[in-house]
C-alpha beads as a LAMMPS data file, in Angstrom:
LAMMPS data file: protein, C-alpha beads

397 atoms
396 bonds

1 atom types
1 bond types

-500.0 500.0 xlo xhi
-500.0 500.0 ylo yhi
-500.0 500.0 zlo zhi

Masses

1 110.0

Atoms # bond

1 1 1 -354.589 -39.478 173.398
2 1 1 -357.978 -40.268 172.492
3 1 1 -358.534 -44.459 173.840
4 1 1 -360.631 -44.453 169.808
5 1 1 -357.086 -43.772 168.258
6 1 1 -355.098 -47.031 166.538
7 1 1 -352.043 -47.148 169.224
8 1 1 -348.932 -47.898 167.794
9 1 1 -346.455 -49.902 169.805
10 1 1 -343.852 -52.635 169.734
11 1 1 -344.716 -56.363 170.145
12 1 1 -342.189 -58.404 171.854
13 1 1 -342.544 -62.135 171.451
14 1 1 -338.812 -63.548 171.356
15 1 1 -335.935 -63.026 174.080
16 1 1 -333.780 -61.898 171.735
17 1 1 -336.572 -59.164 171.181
18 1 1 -337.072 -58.137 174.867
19 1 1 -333.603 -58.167 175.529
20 1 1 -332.807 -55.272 173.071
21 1 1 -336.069 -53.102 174.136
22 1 1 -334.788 -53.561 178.116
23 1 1 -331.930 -52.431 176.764
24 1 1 -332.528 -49.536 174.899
25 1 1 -335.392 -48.103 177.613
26 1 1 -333.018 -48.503 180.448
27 1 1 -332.183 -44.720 180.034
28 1 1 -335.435 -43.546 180.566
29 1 1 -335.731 -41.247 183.400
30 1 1 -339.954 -42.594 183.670
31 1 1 -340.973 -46.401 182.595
32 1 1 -344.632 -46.952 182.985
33 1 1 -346.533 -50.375 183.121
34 1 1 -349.528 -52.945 183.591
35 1 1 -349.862 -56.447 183.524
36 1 1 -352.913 -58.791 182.800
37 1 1 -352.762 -61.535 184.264
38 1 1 -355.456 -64.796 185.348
39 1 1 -355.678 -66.211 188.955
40 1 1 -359.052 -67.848 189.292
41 1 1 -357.653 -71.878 189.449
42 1 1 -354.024 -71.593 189.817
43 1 1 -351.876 -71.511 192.810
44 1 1 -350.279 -68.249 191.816
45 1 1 -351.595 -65.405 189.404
46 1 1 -350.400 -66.132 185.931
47 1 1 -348.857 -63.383 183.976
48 1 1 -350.422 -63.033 180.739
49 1 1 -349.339 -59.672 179.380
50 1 1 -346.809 -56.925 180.288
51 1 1 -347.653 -53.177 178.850
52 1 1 -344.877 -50.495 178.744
53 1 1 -345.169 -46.967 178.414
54 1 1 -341.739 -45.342 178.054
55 1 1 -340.820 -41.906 176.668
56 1 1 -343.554 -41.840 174.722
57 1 1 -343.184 -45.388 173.508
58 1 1 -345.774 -48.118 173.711
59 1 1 -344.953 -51.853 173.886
60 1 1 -346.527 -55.393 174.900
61 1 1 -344.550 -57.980 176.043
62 1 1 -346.200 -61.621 175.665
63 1 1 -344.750 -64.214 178.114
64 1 1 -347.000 -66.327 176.090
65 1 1 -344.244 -66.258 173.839
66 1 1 -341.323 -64.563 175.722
67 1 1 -340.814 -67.895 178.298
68 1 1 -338.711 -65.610 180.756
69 1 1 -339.472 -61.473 181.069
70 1 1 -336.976 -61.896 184.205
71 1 1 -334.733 -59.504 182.093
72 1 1 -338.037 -56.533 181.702
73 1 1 -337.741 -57.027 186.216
74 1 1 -334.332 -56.696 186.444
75 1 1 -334.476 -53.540 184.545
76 1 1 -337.438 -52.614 187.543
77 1 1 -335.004 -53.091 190.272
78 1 1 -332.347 -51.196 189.286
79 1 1 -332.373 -47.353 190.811
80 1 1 -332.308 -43.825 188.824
81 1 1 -335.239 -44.140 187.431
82 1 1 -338.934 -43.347 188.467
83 1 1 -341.320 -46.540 187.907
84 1 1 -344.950 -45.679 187.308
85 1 1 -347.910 -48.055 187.532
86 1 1 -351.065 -48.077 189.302
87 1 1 -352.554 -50.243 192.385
88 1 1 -349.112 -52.403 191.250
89 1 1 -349.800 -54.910 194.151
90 1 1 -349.496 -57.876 192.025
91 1 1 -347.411 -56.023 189.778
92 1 1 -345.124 -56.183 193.157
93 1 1 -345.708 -59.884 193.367
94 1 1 -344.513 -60.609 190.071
95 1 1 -341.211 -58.475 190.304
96 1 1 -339.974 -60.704 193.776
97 1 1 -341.117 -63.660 192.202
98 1 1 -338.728 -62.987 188.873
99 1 1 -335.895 -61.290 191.010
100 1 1 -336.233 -61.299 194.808
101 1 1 -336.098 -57.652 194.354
102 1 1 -338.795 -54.785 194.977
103 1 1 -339.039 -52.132 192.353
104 1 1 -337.330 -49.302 193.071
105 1 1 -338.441 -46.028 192.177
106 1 1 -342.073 -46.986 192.507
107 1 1 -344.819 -44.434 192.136
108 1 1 -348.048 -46.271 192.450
109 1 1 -351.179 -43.086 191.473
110 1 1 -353.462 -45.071 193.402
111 1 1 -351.606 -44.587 196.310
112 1 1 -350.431 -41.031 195.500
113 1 1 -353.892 -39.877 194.897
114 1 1 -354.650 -40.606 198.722
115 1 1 -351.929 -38.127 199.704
116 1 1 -353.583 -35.317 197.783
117 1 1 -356.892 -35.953 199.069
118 1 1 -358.772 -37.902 196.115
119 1 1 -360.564 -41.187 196.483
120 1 1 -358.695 -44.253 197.631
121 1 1 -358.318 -46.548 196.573
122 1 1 -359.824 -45.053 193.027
123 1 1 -359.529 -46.887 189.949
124 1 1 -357.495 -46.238 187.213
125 1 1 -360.774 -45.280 185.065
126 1 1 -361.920 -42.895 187.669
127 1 1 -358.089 -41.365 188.329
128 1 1 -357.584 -41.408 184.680
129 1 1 -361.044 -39.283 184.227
130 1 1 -360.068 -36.803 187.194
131 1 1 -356.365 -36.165 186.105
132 1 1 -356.590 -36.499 181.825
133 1 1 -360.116 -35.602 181.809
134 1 1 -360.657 -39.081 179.306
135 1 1 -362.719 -42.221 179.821
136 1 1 -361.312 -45.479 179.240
137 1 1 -363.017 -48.080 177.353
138 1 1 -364.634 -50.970 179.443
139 1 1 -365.139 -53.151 176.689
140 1 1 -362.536 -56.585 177.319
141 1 1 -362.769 -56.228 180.767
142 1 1 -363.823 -59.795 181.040
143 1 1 -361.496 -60.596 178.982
144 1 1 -359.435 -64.285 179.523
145 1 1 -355.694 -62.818 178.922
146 1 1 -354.748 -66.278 178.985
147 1 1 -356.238 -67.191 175.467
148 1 1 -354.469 -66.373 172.053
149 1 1 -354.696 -64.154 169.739
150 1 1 -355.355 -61.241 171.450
151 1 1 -358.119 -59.164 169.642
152 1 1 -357.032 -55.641 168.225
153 1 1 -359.501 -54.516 171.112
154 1 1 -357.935 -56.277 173.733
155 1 1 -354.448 -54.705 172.813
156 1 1 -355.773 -51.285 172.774
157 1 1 -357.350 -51.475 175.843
158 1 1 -354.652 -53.188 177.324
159 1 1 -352.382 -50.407 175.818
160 1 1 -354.677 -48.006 177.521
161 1 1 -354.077 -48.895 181.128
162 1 1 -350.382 -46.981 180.420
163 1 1 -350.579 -44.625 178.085
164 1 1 -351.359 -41.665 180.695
165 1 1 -349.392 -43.062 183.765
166 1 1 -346.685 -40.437 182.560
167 1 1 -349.362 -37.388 182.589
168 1 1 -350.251 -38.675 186.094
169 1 1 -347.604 -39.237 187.669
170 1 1 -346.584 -35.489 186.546
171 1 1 -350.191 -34.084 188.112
172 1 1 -349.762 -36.213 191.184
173 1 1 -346.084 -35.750 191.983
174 1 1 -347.153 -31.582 191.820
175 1 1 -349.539 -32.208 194.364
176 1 1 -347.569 -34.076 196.937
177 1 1 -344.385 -32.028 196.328
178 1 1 -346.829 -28.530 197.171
179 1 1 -348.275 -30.818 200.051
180 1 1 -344.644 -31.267 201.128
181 1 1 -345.735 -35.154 201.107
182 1 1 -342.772 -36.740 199.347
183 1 1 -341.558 -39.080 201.948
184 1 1 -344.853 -39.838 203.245
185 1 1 -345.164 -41.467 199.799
186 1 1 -342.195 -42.873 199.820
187 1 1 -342.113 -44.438 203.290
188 1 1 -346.041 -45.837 202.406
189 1 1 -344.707 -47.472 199.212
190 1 1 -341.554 -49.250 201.304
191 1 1 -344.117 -50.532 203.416
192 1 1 -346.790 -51.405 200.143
193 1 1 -343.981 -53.471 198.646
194 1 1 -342.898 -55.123 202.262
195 1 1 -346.469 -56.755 202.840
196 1 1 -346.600 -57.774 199.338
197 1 1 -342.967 -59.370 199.652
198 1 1 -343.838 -60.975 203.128
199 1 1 -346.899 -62.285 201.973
200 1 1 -345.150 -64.748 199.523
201 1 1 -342.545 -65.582 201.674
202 1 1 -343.852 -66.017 204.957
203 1 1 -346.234 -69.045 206.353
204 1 1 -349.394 -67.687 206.622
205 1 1 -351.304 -70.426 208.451
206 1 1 -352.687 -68.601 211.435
207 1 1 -355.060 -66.886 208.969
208 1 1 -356.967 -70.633 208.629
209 1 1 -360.149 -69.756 209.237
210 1 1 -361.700 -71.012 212.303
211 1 1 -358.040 -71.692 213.998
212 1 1 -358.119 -69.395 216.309
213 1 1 -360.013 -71.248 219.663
214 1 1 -357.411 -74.243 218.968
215 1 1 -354.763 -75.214 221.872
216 1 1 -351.600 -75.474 220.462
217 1 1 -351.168 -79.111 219.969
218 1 1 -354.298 -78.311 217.388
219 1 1 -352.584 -75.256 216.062
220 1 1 -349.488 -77.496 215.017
221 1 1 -351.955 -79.517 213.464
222 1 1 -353.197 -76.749 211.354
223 1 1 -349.707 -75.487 210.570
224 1 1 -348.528 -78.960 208.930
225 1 1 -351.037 -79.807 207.467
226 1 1 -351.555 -76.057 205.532
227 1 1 -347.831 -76.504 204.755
228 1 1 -349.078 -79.783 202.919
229 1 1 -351.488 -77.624 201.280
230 1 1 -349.392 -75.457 200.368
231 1 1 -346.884 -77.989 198.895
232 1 1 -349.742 -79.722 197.018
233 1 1 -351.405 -76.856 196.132
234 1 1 -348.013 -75.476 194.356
235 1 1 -347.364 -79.072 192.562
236 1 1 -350.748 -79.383 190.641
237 1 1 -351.110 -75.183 190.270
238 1 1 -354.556 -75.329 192.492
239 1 1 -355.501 -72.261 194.460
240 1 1 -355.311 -73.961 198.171
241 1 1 -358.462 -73.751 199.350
242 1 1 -359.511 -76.010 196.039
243 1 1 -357.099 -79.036 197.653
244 1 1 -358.196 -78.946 200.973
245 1 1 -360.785 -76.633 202.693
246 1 1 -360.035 -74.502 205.779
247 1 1 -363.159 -75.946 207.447
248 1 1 -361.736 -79.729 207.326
249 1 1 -358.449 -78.171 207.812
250 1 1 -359.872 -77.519 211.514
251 1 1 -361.814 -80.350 211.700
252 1 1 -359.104 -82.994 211.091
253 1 1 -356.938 -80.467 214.010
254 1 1 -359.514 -80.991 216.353
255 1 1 -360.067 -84.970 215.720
256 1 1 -356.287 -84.753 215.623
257 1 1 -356.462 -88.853 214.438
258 1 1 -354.166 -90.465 211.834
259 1 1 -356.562 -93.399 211.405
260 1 1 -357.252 -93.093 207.682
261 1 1 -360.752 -94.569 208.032
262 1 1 -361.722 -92.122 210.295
263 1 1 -360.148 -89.097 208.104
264 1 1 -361.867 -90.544 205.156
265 1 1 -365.432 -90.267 206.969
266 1 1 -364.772 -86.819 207.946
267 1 1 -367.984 -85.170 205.577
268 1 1 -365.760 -83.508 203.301
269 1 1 -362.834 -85.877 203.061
270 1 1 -364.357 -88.535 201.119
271 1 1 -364.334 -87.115 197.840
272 1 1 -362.449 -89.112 195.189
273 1 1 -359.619 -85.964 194.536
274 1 1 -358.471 -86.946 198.883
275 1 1 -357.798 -90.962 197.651
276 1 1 -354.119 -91.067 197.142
277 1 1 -353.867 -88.685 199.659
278 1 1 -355.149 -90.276 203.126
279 1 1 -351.472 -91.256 203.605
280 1 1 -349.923 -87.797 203.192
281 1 1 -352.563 -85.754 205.805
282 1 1 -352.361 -88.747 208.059
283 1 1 -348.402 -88.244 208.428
284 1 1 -348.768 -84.503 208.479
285 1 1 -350.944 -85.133 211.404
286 1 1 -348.654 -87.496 213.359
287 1 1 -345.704 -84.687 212.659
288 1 1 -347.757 -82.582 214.702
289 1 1 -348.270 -84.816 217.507
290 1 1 -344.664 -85.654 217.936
291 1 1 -343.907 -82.199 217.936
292 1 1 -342.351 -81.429 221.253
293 1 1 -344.274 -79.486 223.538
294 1 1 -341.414 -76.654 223.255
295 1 1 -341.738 -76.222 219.700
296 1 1 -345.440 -75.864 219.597
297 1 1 -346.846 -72.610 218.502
298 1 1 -347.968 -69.913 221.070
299 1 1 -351.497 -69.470 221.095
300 1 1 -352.501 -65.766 220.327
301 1 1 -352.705 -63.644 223.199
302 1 1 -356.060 -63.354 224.889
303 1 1 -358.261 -60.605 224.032
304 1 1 -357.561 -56.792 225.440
305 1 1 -360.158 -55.524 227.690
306 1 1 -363.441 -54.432 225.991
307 1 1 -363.482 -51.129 224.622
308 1 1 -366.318 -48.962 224.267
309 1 1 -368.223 -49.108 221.445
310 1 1 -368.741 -45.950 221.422
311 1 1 -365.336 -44.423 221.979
312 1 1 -364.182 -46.604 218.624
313 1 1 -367.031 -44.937 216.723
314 1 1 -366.034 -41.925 218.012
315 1 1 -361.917 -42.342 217.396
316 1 1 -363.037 -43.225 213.651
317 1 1 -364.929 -40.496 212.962
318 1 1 -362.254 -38.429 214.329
319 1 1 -359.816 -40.009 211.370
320 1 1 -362.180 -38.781 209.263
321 1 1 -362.119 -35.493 210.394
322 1 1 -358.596 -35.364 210.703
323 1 1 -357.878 -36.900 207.229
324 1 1 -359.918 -33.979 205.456
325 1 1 -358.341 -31.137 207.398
326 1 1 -355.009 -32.988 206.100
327 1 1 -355.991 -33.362 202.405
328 1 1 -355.901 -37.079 202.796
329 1 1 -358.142 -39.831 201.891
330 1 1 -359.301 -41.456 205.303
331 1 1 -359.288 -44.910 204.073
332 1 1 -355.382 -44.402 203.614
333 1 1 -355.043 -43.220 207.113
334 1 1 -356.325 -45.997 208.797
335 1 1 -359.581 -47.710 209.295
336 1 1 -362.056 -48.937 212.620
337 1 1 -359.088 -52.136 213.147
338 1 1 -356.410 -49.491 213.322
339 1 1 -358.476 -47.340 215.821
340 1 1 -359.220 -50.562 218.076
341 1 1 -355.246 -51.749 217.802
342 1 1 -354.067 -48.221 219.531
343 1 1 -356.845 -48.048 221.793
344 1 1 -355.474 -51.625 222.746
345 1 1 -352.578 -50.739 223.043
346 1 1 -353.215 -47.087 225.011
347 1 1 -355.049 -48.686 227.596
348 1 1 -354.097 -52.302 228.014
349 1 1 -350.607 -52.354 227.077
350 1 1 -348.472 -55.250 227.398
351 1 1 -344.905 -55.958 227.378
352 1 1 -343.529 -56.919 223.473
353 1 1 -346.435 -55.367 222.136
354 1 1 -345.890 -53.960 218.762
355 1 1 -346.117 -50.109 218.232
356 1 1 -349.781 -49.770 216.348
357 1 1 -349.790 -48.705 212.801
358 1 1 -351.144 -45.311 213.866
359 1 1 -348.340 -44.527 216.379
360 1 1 -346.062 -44.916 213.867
361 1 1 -344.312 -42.985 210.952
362 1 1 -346.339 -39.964 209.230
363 1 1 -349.690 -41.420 211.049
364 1 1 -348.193 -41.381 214.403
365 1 1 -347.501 -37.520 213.402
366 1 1 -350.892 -36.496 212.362
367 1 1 -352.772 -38.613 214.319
368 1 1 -351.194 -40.586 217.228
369 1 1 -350.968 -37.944 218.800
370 1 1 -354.038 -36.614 218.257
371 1 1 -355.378 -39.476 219.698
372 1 1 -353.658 -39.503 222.744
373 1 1 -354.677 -36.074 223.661
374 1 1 -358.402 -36.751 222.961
375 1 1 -358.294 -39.877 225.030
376 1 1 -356.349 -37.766 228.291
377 1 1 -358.949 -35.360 227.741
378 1 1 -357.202 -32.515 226.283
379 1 1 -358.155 -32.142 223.005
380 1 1 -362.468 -32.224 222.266
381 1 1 -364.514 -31.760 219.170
382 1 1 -367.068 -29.644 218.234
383 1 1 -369.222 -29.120 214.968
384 1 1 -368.048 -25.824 213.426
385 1 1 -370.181 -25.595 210.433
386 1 1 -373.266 -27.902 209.990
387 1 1 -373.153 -26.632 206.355
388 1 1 -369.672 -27.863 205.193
389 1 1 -368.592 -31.216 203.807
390 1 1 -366.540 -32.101 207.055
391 1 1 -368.281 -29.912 209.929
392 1 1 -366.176 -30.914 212.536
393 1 1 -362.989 -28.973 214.577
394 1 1 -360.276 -30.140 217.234
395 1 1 -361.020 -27.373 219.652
396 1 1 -358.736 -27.268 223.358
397 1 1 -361.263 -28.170 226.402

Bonds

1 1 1 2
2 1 2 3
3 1 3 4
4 1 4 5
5 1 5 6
6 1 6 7
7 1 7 8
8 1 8 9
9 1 9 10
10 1 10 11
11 1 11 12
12 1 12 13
13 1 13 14
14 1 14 15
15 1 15 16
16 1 16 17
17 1 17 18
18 1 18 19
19 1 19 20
20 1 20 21
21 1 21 22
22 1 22 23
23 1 23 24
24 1 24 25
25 1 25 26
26 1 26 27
27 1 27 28
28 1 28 29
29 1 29 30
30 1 30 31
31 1 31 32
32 1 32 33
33 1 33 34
34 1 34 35
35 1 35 36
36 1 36 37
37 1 37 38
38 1 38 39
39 1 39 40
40 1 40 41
41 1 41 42
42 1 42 43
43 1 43 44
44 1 44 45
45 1 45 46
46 1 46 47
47 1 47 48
48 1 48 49
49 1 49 50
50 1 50 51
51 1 51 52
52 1 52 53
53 1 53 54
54 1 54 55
55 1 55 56
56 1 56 57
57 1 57 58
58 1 58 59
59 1 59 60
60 1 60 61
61 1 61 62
62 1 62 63
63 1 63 64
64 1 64 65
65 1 65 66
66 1 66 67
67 1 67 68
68 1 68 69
69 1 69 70
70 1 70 71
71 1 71 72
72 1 72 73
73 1 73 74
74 1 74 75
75 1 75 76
76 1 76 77
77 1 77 78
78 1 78 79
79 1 79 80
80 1 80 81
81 1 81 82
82 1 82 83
83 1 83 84
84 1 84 85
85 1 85 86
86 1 86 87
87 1 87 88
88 1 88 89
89 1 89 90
90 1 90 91
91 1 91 92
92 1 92 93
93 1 93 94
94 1 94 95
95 1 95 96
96 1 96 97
97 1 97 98
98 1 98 99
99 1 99 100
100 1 100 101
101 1 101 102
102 1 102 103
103 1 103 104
104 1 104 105
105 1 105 106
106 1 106 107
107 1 107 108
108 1 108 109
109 1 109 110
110 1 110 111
111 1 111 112
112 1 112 113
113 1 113 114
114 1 114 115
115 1 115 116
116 1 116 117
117 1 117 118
118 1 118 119
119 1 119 120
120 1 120 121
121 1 121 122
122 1 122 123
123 1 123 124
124 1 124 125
125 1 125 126
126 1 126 127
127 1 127 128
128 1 128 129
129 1 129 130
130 1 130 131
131 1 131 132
132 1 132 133
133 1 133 134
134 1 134 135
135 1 135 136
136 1 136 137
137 1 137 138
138 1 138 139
139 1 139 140
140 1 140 141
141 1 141 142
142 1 142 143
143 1 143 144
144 1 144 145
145 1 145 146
146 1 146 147
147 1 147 148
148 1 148 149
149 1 149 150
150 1 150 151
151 1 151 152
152 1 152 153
153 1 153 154
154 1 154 155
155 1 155 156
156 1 156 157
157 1 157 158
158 1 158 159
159 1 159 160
160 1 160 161
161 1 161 162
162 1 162 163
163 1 163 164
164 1 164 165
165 1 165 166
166 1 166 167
167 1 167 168
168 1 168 169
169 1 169 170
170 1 170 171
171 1 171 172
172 1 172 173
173 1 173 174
174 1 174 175
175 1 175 176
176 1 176 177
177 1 177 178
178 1 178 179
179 1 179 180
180 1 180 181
181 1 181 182
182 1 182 183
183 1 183 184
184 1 184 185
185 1 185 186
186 1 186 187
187 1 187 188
188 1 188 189
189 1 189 190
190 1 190 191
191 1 191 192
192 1 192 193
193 1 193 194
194 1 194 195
195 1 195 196
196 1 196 197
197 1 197 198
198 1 198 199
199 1 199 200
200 1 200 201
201 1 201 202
202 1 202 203
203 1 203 204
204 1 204 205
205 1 205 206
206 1 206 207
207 1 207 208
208 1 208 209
209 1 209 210
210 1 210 211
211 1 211 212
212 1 212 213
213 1 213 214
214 1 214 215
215 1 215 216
216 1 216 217
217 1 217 218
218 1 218 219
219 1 219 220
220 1 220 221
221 1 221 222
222 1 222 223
223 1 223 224
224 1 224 225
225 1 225 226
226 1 226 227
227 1 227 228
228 1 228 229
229 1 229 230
230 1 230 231
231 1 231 232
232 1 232 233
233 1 233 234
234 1 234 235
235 1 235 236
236 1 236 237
237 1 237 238
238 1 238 239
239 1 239 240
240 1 240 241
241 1 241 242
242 1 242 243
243 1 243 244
244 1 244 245
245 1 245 246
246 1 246 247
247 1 247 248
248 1 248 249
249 1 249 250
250 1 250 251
251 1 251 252
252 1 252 253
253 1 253 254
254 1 254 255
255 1 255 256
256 1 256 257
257 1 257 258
258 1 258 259
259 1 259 260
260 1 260 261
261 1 261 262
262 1 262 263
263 1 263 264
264 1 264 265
265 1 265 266
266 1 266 267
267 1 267 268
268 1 268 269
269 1 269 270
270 1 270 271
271 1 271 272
272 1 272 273
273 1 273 274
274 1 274 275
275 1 275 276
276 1 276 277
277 1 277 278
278 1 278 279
279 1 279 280
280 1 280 281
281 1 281 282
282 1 282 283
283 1 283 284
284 1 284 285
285 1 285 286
286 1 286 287
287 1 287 288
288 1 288 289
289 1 289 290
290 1 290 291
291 1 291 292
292 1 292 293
293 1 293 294
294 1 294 295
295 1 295 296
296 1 296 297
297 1 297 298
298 1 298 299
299 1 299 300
300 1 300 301
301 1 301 302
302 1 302 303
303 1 303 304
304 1 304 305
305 1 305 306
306 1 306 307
307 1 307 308
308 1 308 309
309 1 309 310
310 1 310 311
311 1 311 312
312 1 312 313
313 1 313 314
314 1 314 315
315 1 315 316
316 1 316 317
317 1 317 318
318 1 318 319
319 1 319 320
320 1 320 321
321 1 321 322
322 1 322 323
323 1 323 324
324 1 324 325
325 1 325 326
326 1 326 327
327 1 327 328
328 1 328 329
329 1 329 330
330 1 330 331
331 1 331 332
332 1 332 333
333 1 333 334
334 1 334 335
335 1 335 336
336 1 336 337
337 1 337 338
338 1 338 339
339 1 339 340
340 1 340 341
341 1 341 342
342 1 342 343
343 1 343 344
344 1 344 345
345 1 345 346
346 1 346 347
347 1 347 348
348 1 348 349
349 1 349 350
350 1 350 351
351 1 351 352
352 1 352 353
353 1 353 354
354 1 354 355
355 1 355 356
356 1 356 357
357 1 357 358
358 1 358 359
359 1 359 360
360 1 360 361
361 1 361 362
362 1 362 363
363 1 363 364
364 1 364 365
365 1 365 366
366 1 366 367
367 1 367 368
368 1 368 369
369 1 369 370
370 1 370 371
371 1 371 372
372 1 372 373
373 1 373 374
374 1 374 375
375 1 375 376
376 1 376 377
377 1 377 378
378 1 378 379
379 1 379 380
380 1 380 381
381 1 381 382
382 1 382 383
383 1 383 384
384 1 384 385
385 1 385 386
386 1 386 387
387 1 387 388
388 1 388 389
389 1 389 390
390 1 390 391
391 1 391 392
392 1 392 393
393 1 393 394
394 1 394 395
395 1 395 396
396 1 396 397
């Protein structure tokens, strides 16, 4: 369908409206869909639009007017059904935030197109271009989703973003079911959707920049008062970093004082936004210094022993190599923090230690142990053909 063609489709702006188009797609065997959403100043992204593509029928939900689409996620959630959408990270997001739930049945053509080979992660434009051999327009794509009306250009090319996820998934699913891929995909989307959901429900303090030389007394520090970030941060819809910087987060961890004087004179802290506030990140403080030493936080472990430089570069290119004689995209296989995790863990192993992302699953297959016979020295490499794309071969010592 030419992206110049008027799209016809179904606007949904009551509950009473959504309710009886959940209801009468929930037999589709294939339900496609995009959201728009704006996440420059608030805490969390905030869903503007919802597109659906669904046996051949086109629709926009508006939570500008629809107050709760919770009924559109429940219909996600439910199994027997194949649920198309593309790089659906925060797609993800917003389904566990309406139902707790992942979406089941998810085929996400970014990641299916790095099973077949194809760029990843590739955009929809450039997926769209490769697979339906059409360009999509780039005109609204700027656009603030969170102002109203919505232009007749900014619903086509919002309609755009789904009105070829059916034709893709078709072309893509070929591919991986001749590759013999199928639960490779699925086992990598379980996992997509598991970071997504544990990175809104765990406490994700330890990534505080600058954090990680602090004892533990210092760490606790940084822990309660991000979780008064956090709390603050979700109160006034702020982005964190906008309420209280990781840089002063550390600071006030390493002064570790709950004199509000000296907090306030902390370059940083004396800005007029931090002036009903002294109180609060003084008593998060003093939580963390009558924390008892048992309860503290573990400091991270120390660092592995030093690994050669030049046996990661090497390692890395050998993903490469492997990923192409595998039809895979290597950024999907794993990338230079991967390589240094398993060498890590291959030649400084510890007791507890996690099993590294490329031991594991349909990685550990292809290239785990790979790996492990090119670091005992029984597998080498040598260039084959100077003249082709990927020159290299595994070749037996």
């Amino acid at each position: 369908m030419p992206p110049s063609l008027t799209l016809q489709y179904d606007s949904i702006n009551t509950a009473e409206e959504l309710e009886q188009f959940c209801s009468e797609i929930a037999g589709c065997k294939q339900i496609g869909f995009d959201t728009e959403f704006v996440s420059e100043d608030s805490y969390r992204p905030q869903l503007c639009l919802i597109q659906v593509a669904a046996d051949g029928r086109l629709a926009i939900i508006d939570p500008e007017y629809v107050e709760d689409t919770t009924p559109f996620w429940n219909l996600l959630t439910e199994p027997g059904r194949i649920v198309i959408a593309h790089a659906a990270r925060e797609e993800c997001r917003f389904c566990y935030r309406f139902t707790g739930k992942p979406i089941a049945g998810l085929f996400d053509t970014q990641l299916a197109a790095g099973f077949v080979g194809m760029e990843y992660p590739a955009s929809l434009g450039n997926l769209v271009q490769r697979l339906v051999n059409k360009t999509l327009p780039k005109g609204e794509t700027r656009t603030n989703w969170g102002r109203r009306p919505l232009s007749k250009d900014q619903i086509t090319y919002a309609l755009n973003d789904v009105v070829d996820l059916s034709e893709m998934h078709d072309k893509l699913a070929g591919m991986v079911l001749d590759l013999e891929r199928e639960s490779w995909l699925e086992e990598e989307t379980a996992v997509f959707q598991q970071k997504v959901i544990d990175a809104e429900t765990r406490e994700n303090w330890r990534r505080v920049s600058g954090s990680s030389g602090l004892n533990a007394r210092q760490l606790e520090t940084v822990r309660q008062l991000w979780l008064w970030r956090e709390n603050r941060a979700k109160t006034i819809d702020r982005l964190p970093r906008r309420v209280l910087r990781d840089d002063l987060i550390v600071e006030l961890a390493k002064r570790g004082s709950t004199d509000q004087n000296k907090i306030k004179n902390i370059r940083g802290m004396e800005r007029r936004g931090f002036n009903d506030h002294y109180g609060d990140i003084a008593a998060a403080i003093q939580t963390a210094l009558d924390t008892p030493d048992d309860d503290l936080p573990r400091r991270p472990r120390g660092s592995r022993r030093v690994v050669s430089p030049m046996l990661s570069q090497f390692l890395s290119t050998s993903i490469a190599c492997i990923s192409r004689q595998q039809k895979l995209a290597p950024p999907i296989v794993g990338n230079a923090d991967d390589v240094r995790e398993l060498m890590g863990y291959e030649l400084d192993r510890r007791k507890g230690d996690p099993t590294p992302a490329l031991l594991k699953g349909w990685r550990g297959d292809i290239v785990g142990k790979t790996f492990r016979r090119l670091l005992a020295g029984d597998l080498a490499i040598r260039v084959a053909n100077v003249k082709e794309t990927q020159p290299l071969e595994f070749i037996e010592p």
